[in-house]
C-alpha atoms as a printed R data frame, in Angstrom:
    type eleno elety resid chain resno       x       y       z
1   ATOM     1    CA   UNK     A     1   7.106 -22.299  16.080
2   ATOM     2    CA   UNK     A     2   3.494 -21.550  15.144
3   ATOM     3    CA   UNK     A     3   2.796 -17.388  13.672
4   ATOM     4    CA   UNK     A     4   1.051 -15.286  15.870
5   ATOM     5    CA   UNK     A     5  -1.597 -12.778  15.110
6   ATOM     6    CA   UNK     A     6   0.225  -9.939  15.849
7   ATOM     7    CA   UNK     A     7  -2.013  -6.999  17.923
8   ATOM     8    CA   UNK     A     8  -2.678  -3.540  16.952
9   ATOM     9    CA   UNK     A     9  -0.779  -0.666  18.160
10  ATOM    10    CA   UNK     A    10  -3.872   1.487  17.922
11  ATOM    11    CA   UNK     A    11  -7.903   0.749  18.439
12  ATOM    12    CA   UNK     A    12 -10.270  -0.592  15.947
13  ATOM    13    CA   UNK     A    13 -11.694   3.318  16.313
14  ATOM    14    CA   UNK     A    14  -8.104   4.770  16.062
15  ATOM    15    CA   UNK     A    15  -7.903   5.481  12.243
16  ATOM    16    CA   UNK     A    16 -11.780   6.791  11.745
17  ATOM    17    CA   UNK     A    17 -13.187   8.422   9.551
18  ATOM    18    CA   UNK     A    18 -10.938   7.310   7.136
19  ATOM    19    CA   UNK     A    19 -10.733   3.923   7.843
20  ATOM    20    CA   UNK     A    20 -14.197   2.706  10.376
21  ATOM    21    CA   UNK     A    21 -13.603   0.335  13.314
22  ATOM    22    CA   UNK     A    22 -16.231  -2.299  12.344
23  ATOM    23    CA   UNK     A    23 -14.356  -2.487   9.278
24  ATOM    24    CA   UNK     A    24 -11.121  -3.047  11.132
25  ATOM    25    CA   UNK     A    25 -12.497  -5.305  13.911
26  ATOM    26    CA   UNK     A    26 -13.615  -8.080  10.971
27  ATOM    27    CA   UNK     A    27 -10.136  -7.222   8.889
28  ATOM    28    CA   UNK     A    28  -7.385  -8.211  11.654
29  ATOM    29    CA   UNK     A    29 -10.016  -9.965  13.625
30  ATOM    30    CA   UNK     A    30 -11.845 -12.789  11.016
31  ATOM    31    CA   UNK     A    31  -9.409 -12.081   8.139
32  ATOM    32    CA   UNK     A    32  -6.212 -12.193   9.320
33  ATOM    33    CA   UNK     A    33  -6.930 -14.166  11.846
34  ATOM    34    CA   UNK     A    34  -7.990 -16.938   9.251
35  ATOM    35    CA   UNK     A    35  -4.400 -16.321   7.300
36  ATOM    36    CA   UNK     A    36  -2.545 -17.160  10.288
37  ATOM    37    CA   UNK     A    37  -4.323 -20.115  11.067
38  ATOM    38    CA   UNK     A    38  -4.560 -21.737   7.635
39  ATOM    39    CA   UNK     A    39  -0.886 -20.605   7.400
40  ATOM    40    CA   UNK     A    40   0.294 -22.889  10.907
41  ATOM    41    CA   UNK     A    41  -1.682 -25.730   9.234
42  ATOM    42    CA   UNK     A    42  -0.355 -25.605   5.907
43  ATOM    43    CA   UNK     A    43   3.279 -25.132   7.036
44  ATOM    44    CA   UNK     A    44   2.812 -27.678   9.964
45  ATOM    45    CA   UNK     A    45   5.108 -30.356   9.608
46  ATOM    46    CA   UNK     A    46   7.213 -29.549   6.725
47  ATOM    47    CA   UNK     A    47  10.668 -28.023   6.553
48  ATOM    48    CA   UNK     A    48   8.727 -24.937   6.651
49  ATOM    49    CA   UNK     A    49   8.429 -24.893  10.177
50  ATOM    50    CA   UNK     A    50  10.146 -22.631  12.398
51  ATOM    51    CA   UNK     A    51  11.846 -20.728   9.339
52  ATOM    52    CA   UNK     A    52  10.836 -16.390   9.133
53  ATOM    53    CA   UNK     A    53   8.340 -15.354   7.045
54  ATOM    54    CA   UNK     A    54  10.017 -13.923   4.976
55  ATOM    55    CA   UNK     A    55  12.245 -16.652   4.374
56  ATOM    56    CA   UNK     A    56   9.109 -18.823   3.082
57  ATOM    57    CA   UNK     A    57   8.072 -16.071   0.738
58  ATOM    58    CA   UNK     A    58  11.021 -15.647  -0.612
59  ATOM    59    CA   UNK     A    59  11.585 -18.918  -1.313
60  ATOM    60    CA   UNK     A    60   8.315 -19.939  -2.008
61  ATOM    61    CA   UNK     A    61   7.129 -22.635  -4.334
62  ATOM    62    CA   UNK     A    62   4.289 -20.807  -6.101
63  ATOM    63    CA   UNK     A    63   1.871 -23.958  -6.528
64  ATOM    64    CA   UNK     A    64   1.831 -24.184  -3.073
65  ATOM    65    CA   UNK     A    65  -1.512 -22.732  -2.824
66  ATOM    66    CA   UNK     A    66  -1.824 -22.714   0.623
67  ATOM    67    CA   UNK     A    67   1.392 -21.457   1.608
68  ATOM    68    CA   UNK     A    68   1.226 -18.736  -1.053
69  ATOM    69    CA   UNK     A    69  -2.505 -17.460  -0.403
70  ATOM    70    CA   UNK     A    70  -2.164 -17.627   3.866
71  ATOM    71    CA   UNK     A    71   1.848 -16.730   3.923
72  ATOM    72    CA   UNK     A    72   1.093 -13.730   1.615
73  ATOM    73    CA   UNK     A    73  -1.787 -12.732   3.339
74  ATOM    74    CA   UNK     A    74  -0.318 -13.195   6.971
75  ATOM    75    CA   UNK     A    75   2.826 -10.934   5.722
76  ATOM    76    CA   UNK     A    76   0.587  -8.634   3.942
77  ATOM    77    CA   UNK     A    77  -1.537  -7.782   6.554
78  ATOM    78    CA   UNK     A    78   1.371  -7.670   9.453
79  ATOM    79    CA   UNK     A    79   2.700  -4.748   6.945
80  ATOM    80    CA   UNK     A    80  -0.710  -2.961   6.558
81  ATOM    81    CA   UNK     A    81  -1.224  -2.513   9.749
82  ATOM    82    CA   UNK     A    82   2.015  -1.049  10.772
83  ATOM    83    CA   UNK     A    83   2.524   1.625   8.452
84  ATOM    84    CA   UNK     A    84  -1.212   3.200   9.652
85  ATOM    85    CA   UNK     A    85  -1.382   5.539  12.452
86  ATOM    86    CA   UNK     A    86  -4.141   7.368  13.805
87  ATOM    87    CA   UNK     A    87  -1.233  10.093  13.566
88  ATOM    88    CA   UNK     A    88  -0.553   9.489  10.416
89  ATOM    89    CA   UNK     A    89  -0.838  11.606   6.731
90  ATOM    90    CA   UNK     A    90   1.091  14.396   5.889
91  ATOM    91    CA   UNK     A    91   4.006  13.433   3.616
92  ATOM    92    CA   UNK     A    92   7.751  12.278   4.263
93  ATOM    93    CA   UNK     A    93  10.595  13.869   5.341
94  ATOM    94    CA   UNK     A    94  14.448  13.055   4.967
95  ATOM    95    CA   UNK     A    95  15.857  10.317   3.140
96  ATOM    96    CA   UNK     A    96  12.847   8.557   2.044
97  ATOM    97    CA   UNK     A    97  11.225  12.144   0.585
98  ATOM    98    CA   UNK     A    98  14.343  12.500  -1.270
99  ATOM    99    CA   UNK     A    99  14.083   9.007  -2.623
100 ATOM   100    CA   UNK     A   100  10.756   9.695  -3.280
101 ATOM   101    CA   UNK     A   101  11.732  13.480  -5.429
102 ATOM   102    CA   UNK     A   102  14.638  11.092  -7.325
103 ATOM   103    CA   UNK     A   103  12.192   8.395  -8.285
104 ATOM   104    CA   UNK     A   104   9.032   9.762  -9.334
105 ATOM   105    CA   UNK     A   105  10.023  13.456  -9.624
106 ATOM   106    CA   UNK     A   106   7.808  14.665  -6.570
107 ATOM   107    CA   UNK     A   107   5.292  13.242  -3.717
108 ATOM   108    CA   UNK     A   108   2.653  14.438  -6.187
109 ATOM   109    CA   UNK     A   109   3.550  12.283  -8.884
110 ATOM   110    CA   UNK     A   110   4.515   9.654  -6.424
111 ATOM   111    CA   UNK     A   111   1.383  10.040  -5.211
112 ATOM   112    CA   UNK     A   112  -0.758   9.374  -8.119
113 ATOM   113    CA   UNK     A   113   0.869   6.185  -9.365
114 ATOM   114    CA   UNK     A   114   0.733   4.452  -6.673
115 ATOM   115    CA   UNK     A   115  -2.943   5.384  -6.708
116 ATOM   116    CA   UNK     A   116  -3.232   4.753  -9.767
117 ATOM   117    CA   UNK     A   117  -1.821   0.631  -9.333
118 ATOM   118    CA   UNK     A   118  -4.378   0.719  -6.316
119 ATOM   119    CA   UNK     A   119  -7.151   2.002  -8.433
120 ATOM   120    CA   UNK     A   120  -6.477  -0.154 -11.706
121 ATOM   121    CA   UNK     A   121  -5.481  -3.627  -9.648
122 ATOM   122    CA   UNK     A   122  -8.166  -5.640 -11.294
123 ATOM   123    CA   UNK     A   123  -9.874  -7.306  -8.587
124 ATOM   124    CA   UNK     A   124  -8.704  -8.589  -5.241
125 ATOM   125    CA   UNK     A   125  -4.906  -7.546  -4.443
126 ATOM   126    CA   UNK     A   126  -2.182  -5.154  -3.087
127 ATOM   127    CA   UNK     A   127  -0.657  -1.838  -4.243
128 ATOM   128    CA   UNK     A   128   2.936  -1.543  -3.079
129 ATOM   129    CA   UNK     A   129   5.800   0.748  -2.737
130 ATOM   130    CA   UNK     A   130   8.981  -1.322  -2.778
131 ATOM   131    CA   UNK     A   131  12.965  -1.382  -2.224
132 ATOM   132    CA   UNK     A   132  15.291  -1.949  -3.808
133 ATOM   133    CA   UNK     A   133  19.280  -2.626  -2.828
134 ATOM   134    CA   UNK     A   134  20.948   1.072  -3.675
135 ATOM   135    CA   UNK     A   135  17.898   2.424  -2.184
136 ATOM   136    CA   UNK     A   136  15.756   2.609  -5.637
137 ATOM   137    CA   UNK     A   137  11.885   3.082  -5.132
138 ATOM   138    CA   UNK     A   138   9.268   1.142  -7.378
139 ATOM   139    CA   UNK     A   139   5.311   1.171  -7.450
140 ATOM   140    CA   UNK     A   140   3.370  -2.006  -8.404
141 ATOM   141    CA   UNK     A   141   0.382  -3.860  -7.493
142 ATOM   142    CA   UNK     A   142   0.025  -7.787  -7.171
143 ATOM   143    CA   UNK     A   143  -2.640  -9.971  -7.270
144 ATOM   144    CA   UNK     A   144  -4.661 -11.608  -4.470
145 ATOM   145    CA   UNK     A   145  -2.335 -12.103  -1.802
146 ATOM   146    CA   UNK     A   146   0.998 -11.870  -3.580
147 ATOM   147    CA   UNK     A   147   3.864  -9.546  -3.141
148 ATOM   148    CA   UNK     A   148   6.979  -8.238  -3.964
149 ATOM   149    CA   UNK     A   149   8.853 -10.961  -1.901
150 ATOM   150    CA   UNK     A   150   7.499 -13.682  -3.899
151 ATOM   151    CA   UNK     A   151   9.576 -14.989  -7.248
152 ATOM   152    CA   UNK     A   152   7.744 -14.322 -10.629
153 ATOM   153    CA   UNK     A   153   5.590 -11.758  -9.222
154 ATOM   154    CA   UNK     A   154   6.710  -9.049 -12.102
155 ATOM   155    CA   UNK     A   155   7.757  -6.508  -9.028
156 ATOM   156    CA   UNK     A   156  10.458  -6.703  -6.879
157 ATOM   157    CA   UNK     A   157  12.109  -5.207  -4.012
158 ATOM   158    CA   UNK     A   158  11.104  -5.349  -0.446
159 ATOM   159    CA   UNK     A   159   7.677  -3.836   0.365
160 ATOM   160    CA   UNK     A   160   7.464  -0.465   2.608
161 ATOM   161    CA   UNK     A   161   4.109   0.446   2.143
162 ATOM   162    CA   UNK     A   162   1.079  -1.647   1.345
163 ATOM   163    CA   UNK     A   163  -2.291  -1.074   0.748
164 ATOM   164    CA   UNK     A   164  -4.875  -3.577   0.035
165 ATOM   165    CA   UNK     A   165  -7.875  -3.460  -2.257
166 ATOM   166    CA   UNK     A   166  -9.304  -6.365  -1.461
167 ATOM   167    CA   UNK     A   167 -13.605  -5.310  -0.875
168 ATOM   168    CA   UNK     A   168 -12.881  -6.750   2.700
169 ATOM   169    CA   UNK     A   169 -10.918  -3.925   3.409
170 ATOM   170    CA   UNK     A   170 -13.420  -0.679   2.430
171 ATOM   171    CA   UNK     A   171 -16.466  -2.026   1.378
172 ATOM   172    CA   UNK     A   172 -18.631  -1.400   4.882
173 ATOM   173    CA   UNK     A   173 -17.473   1.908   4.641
174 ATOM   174    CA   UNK     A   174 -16.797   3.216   1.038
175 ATOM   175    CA   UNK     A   175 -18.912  -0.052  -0.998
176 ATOM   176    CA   UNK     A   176 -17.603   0.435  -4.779
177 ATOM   177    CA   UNK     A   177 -15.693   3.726  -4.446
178 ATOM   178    CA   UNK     A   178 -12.267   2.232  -4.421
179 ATOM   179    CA   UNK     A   179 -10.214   5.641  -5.051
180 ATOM   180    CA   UNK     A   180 -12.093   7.375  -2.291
181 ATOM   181    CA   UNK     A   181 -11.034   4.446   0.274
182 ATOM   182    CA   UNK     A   182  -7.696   5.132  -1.840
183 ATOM   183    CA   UNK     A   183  -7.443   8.716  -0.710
184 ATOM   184    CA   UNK     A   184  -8.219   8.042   2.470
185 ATOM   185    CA   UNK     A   185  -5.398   6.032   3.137
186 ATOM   186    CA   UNK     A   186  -2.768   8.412   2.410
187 ATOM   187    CA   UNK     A   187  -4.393  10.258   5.806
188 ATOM   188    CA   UNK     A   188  -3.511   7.142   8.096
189 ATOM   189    CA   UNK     A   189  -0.148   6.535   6.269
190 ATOM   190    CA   UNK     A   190   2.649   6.445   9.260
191 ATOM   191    CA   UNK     A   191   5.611   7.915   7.178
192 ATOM   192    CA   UNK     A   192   8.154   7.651  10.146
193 ATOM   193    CA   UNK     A   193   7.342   3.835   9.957
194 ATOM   194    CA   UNK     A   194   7.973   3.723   5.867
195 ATOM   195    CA   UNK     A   195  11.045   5.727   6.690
196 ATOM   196    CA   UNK     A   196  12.351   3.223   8.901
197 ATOM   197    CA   UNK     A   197  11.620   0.384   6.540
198 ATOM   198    CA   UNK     A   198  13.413   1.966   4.156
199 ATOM   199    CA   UNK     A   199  16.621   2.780   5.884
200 ATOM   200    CA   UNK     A   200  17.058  -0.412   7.168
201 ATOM   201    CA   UNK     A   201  16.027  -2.376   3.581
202 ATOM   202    CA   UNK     A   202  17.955   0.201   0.941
C-alpha cells in the first residue's frame, strides 16, 4: 500500500509569527509532498511494499539512496509536523519533564543543547530528541534526511521531537538566522504530543 501525505491538524497560518504560512504551504505542500512520491516509486515493487515505515528505516540498507533520502524525509516530516501546535511552547510537565531534569539537569540546559545540535548541524539536516528503552533521553542531529531510526547514524533511540534545519524550512521567513528560526520553534513545540511519544516509546 502506497504512503499518504498525511494532512495538517492546524492551517498553514496556524503557527505564525513563528513559523509563516507561505513557508508552510511550500514545506508539506512541494516538499513533502515530493518525499512521498519519490518514496512510493522507489519502494514500488520490492519487498518493501506494504511494510511500516518504520520498519524500512529501521532496517534500511543505507546505499539505497532513494529509500534513505525520501523514507527519511517522509518520516521526518510526518514527525515535524505533529509535535507543532499553534498551542504550543511553554515547557513539559510530568514524566517527560522529569526525564528531561534526570538527563540534562534542567529544561534550561536541555534547552540549549538541543539548540545547540540545531545551530551547529553543518548544512542540511535534523536536530532530535530521542528514546531510549528505560526511558533515557539523548540530543543529536543527523544529516540530510537521516535519523535516529536508521543503523550507523551515530544516534539512537526513537525520535520525539524533531526539528529541521534544512533552508526550506525558515529561509522565507528568517533567511540566514538559523538560531532565531531555532528559538522560535520552542514556541510551537506541542509538549503533550512529545509526552505521549515518550510514554508509549520508553
Amino acid at each position: 500500500m502506497a504512503f499518504a501525505l498525511p494532512e495538517l491538524k492546524y492551517a498553514f497560518d496556524a503557527l505564525e509569527p513563528h513559523i509563516d504560512a507561505k513557508t508552510m504551504e511550500i514545506h508539506h505542500d512541494k516538499h513533502h509532498s515530493g518525499y512521498t512520491t519519490k518514496l512510493n516509486k522507489a519502494i514500488d515493487g520490492t519487498d518493501l511494499d506494504g511494510k511500516t515505515i518504520e520498519n524500512i528505516l529501521k532496517n534500511l540498507d543505507m546505499t539505497n539512496k532513494g529509500v534513505r533520502n525520501n523514507g527519511g524525509g517522509y518520516y521526518n516530516h510526518n514527525l515535524f509536523w505533529e509535535v507543532m501546535s499553534p498551542d504550543g511552547g511553554g515547557k513539559p510537565e510530568g514524566e517527560l519533564a522529569e526525564a528531561i531534569d534526570s538527563a540534562f539537569g534542567s529544561f534550561e540546559a536541555f534547552k540549549e543543547e538541543f539548540s545547540n545540535a540545531a545551530a551547529t548541524q553543518f548544512g542540511s539536516g535534523w536536530a532530535w530528541l530521542c528514546v531510549h528503552e528505560g526511558g533515557k533521553l539523548e540530543v543529536c542531529s543527523t544529516p540530510n534526511q537521516d535519523n535516529p531510526l536508521m543503523p550507523e547514524v551515530g544516534c539512537g533511540g526513537t525520535p520525539i521531537l524533531g526539528l529541521d534545519v534544512w533552508e526550506h524550512a525558515y529561509y522565507l521567513n528568517y533567511q540566514n538566522k538559523r538560531p532565531a528560526y531555532i528559538d522560535a520553534f520552542f514556541n510551537v513545540i506541542d509538549w503533550k504530543e512529545v509526552a505521549s511519544r515518550y510514554a508509549k516509546e520508553k
